[in-house]
Each structure stands twice: as structure tokens, then as C-alpha cells.
C-alpha positions in Angstrom: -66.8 -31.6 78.8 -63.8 -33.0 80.7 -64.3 -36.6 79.1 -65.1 -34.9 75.6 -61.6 -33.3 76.1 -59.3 -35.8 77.1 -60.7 -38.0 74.1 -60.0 -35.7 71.6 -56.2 -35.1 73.0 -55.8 -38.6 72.8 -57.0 -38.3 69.3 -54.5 -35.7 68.8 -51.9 -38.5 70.1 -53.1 -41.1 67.8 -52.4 -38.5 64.7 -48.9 -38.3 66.0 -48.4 -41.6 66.1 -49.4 -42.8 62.7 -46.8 -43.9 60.5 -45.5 -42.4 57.1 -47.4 -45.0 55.2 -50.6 -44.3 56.5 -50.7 -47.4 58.9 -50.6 -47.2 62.7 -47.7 -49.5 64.8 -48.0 -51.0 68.2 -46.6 -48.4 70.2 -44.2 -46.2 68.6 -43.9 -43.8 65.4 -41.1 -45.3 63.2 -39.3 -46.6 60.5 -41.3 -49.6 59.7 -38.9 -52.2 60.4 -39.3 -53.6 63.9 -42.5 -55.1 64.9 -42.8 -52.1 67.5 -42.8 -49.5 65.3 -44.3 -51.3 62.1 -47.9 -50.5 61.1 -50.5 -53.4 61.3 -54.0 -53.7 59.8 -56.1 -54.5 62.7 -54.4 -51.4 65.1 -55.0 -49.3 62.4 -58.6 -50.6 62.1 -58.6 -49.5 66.0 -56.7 -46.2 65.4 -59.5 -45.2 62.7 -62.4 -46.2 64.8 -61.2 -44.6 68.0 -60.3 -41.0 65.7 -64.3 -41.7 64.7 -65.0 -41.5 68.3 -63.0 -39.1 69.7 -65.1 -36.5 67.3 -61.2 -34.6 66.7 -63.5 -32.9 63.7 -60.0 -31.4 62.2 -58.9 -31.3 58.9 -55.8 -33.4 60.4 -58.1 -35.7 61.2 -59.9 -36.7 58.1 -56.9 -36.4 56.4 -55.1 -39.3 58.7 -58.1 -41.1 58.3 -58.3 -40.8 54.6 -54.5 -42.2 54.5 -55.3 -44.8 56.7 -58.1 -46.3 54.7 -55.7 -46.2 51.8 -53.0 -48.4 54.0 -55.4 -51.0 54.7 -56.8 -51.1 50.8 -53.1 -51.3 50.0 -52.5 -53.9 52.4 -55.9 -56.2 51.5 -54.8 -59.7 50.1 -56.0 -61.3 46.8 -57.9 -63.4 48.6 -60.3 -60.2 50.2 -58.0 -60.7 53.5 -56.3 -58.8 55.9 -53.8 -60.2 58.5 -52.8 -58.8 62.3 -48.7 -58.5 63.6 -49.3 -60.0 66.8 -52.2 -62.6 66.7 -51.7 -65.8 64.9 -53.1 -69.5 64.7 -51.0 -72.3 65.3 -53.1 -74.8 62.1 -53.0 -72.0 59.9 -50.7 -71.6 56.5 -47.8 -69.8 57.8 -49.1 -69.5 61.9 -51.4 -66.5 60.1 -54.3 -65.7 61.2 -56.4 -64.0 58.4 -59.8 -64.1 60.0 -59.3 -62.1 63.4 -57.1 -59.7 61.0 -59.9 -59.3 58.2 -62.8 -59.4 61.1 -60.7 -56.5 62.9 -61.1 -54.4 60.2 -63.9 -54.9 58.5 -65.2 -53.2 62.0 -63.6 -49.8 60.8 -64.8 -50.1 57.4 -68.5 -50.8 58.8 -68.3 -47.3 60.4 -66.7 -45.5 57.7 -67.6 -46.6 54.4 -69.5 -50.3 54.7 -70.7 -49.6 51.2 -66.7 -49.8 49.7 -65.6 -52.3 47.7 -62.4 -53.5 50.4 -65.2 -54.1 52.7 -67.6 -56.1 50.3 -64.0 -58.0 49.4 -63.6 -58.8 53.1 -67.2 -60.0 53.6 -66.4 -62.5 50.9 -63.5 -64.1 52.2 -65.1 -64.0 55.4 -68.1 -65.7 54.7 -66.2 -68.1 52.4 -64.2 -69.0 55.5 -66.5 -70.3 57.7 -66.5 -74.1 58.7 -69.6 -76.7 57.8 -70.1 -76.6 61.8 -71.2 -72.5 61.5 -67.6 -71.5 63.2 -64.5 -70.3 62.1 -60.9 -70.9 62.7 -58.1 -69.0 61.9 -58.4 -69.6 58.3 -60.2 -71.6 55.9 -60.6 -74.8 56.9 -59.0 -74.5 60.3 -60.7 -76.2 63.5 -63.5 -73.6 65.0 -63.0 -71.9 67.9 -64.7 -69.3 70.3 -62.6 -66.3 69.8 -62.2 -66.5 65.8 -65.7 -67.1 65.8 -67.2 -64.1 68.1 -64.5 -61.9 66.7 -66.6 -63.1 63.0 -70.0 -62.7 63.9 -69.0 -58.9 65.5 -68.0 -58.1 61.9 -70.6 -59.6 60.1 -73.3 -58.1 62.3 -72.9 -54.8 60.7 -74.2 -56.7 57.3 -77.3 -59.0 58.3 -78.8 -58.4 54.9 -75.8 -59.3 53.0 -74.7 -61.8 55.5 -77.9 -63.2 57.0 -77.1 -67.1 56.9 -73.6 -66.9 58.0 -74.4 -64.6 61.1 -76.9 -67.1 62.1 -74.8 -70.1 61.6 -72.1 -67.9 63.7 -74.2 -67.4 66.2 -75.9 -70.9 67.0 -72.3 -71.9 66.8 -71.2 -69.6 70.2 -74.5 -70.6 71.6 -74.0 -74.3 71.5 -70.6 -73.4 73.1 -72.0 -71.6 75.7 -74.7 -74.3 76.8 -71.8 -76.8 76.7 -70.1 -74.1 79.4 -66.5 -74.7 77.4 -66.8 -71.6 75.8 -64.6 -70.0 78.4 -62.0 -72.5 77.4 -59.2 -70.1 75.7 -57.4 -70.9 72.6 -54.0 -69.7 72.1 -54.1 -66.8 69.5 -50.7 -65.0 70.3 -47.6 -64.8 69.0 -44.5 -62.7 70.1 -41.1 -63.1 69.0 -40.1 -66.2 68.5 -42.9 -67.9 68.3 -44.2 -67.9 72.1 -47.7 -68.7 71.6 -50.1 -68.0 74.5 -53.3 -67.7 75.4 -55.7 -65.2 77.1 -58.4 -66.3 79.3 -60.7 -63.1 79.3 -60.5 -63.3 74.8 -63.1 -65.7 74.0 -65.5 -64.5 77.5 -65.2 -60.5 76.2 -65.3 -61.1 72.6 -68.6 -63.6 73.1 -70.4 -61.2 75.2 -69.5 -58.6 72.5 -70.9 -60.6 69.8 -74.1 -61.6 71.2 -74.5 -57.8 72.9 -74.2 -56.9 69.0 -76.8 -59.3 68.0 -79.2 -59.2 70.8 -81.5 -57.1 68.4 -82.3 -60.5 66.5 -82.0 -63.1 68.9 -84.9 -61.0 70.3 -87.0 -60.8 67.6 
């Protein structure tokens, strides 16, 4: 009962925290125009998923979760895309990073309406993005690494039938990596001000074991 409450009263503080426009920011309720306080699509991916979990079961609840679906449908690219504030990919168009953005939340859509046509959007620019060698960069086209690739095959394992070929290219992709043992080798994927790139060392080891643990079902089989 003790863990059941402190999740939903940190449900309650993610409600508080959700911006006017339906998105959630980095750390701090706001006015939208400081990367602080701005809303983001792949936090408000997390913010919806973790209001799922916390069970808040209020009507403030579904009503910030309804507003945040219609953020990220607002904030979908043409292309079936969504981008992240503080990741980036130094190859990419613009030092974007589309497919950790649009992997990010197509996680939140799997859980709360995989079935919607943002989602089906998403799949197609995801699957459309991945390279000859079954991985995927930070966009179309770009060089293949670990992390873009595990955070892929997480999203995509929540639509094997749609997805089937791609998940398995995805996934013979981080194998091979693994056998090779550079899989642990981290690329750099952030970017804070100014464009001070680094790189995280425990990204592409979590976000591996992630995507295999969600694919363990068929790589059993």
C-alpha cells in the first residue's frame, strides 16, 4: 500500500507539472521558452506512461493524458516523426535526432492507443529508417549504432505483426554487436547548450538489455 501510494502522489506531481500546451518540460512548469521549462515529445511520452503506471484513476488524470496525446499528435512531423530537446546525432540534418525521439514515443502510444493513426505514422518512418545493415542511426541514412538501434527495436516490439522483418533485422543487428563485445562502446547522443555533445556509457548496455529482455519471447521460440 505504501509503494501504491507514493506512486500515485508522484502522479499527482506529474499533473502539476504539465505545461499549458499539453506537453511536459524537463524539470519545471513554465512559459515555454527556455529549454527547462519547454515541453518535449519523448518526456511527455515518459510523463504519459508513468501516469499509466501510477494507476492515479482520476478524472485529472485522463484528462492530462488526453491533452497530452493531443501535444504529441500536434507535434508529429510530416515525415511520421517525432524529435527529443536534449538528445541529438552529430550526422544527422540539423544534429536532430528523429529516431530515439519517434522510438520514445511510439512507447506511450503502444500502451495507450497502438491502434491510432500517430502511431501507425511513426511505425512508418521508423521502419523506413532503418539502414541496409538491419540498424539505425539517428536518422535515415545515418551510420548505425547500438543505442538508436535498441532504443528501435524496444518500439517496434510492441508491433511484431506489423513489423516482423524490421524487428528481426534489428535484432540480429545488436546481436552481432554483442558477439563482437563493442556493443558497450557508447556513442555520443547528447546535446546541452551550446552544443556540448557527450556520451553515456551505461545508454547502449541498459537500452540493449531492454530490447532483447522485450524480445526474449521470440528469440526463444
Amino acid at each position: 500500500m505504501a509503494r501504491l501510494r507514493g506512486a500515485r502522489e508522484r502522479g499527482k506531481w506529474l499533473l502539476d507539472l504539465q505545461n499549458s500546451d499539453g506537453g511536459w518540460p524537463t524539470f519545471c512548469r513554465g512559459w515555454g521558452k527556455l529549454p527547462f521549462d519547454k515541453s518535449c515529445d519523448d518526456l511527455t511520452a515518459h510523463a504519459l506512461r508513468a501516469l499509466r503506471k501510477a494507476s492515479v484513476g482520476t478524472k485529472d488524470a485522463a484528462r492530462a493524458t488526453s491533452r497530452g496525446l493531443d501535444y504529441l499528435s500536434a507535434r508529429q512531423r510530416p515525415d511520421g516523426s517525432w524529435v527529443p530537446l536534449w538528445f541529438g546525432n552529430q550526422q544527422a540534418p540539423e544534429h536532430l535526432n528523429p529516431v530515439l525521439g519517434t522510438s520514445r514515443v511510439l512507447l506511450a502510444w503502444a500502451e495507450l492507443d497502438r491502434n491510432a493513426e500517430e502511431a501507425l505514422q511513426g511505425l512508418q518512418y521508423l521502419v523506413g529508417a532503418q539502414n541496409s545493415d538491419g540498424g539505425w542511426g539517428g536518422a535515415a541514412g545515418m551510420p548505425s549504432t547500438v543505442e538508436e538501434t535498441a532504443l528501435a527495436v524496444s518500439a517496434l516490439s510492441h508491433w511484431p505483426q506489423e513489423c516482423g522483418l524490421a524487428l528481426h533485422r534489428g535484432l540480429q543487428y545488436l546481436l552481432s554487436r554483442v558477439e563482437n563485445g563493442d556493443w558497450t562502446r557508447p556513442a555520443p547522443l547528447g546535446l546541452y547548450f551550446a552544443s556540448l555533445w557527450y556520451s553515456e556509457e551505461l545508454y547502449p548496455v541498459v537500452w540493449t538489455v531492454e530490447a532483447l529482455g522485450r524480445c526474449l519471447p521470440s528469440l526463444s521460440s
